[in-house]
C-alpha positions in Angstrom: 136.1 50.5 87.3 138.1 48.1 89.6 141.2 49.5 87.7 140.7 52.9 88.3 140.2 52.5 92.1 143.0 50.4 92.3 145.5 52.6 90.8 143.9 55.6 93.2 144.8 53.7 96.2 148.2 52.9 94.8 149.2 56.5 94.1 147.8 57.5 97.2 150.1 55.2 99.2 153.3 56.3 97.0 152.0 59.8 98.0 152.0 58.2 101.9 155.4 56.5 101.2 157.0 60.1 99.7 155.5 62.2 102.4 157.6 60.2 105.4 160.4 59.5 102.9 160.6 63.4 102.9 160.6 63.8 106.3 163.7 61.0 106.8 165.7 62.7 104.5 165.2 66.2 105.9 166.0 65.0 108.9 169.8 66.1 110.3 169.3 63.9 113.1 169.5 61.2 110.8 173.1 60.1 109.1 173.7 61.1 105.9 173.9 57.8 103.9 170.3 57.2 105.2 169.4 60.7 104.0 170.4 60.2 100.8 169.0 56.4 100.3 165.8 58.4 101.4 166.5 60.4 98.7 166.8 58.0 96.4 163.8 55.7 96.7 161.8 59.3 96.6 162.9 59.7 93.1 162.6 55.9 92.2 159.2 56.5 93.2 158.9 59.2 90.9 160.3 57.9 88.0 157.8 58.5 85.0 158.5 55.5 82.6 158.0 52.7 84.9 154.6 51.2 86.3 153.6 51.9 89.9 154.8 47.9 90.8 158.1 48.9 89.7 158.7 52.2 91.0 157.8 50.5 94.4 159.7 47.7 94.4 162.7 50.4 93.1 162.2 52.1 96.3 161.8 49.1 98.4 165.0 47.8 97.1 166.5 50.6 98.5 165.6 51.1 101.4 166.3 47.4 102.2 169.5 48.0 101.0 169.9 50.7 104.1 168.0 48.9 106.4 170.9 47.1 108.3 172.6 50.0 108.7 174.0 50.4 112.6 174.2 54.1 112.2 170.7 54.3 111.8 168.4 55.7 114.5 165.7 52.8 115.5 162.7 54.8 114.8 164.0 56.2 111.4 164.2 52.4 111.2 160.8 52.0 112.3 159.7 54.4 109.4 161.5 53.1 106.6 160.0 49.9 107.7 156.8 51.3 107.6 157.2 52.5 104.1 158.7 49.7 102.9 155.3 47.8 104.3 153.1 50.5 102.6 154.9 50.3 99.0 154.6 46.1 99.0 150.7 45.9 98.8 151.3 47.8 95.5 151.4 45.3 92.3 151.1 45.4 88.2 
């Protein structure tokens, strides 16, 4: 029982996580590179073979690998912060 609630609330956050992912990188406010790193955790989010724990931590890798970028606009920051924050509570 435990384990079917907790993988409800997982997918629900990589559904959270995807839907402001999508809006980052459908963004042309927002540079490219950081588009396309958007882009890229989406589908590491998605990727069928892996547990949820490592699809996150795919995606969080990511988008801390972005993160320090000085092109990017503070509160696409702020978000990819956000979902970053929202992917780590999610564990094997």
């Amino acid at each position: 029982m435990q384990k079917a609630k907790r993988k409800e609330e997982y997918e629900s956050r990589i559904k959270q996580a995807l839907g402001v992912l999508n809006e980052v990188s459908n963004d042309n406010t927002t540079p490219r590179n950081i588009r396309r790193a958007a882009k890229s955790a989406m589908d590491a989010l998605q990727v069928p073979g892996h547990s949820m724990a490592v699809r996150a931590s795919n995606a969080i890798s990511t988008l801390d690998d972005i993160s320090q970028d000085p092109n990017m606009p503070p509160y696409t920051r702020v978000k990819l912060w956000n979902v970053a924050s929202i992917l780590e509570a999610i564990k094997d």
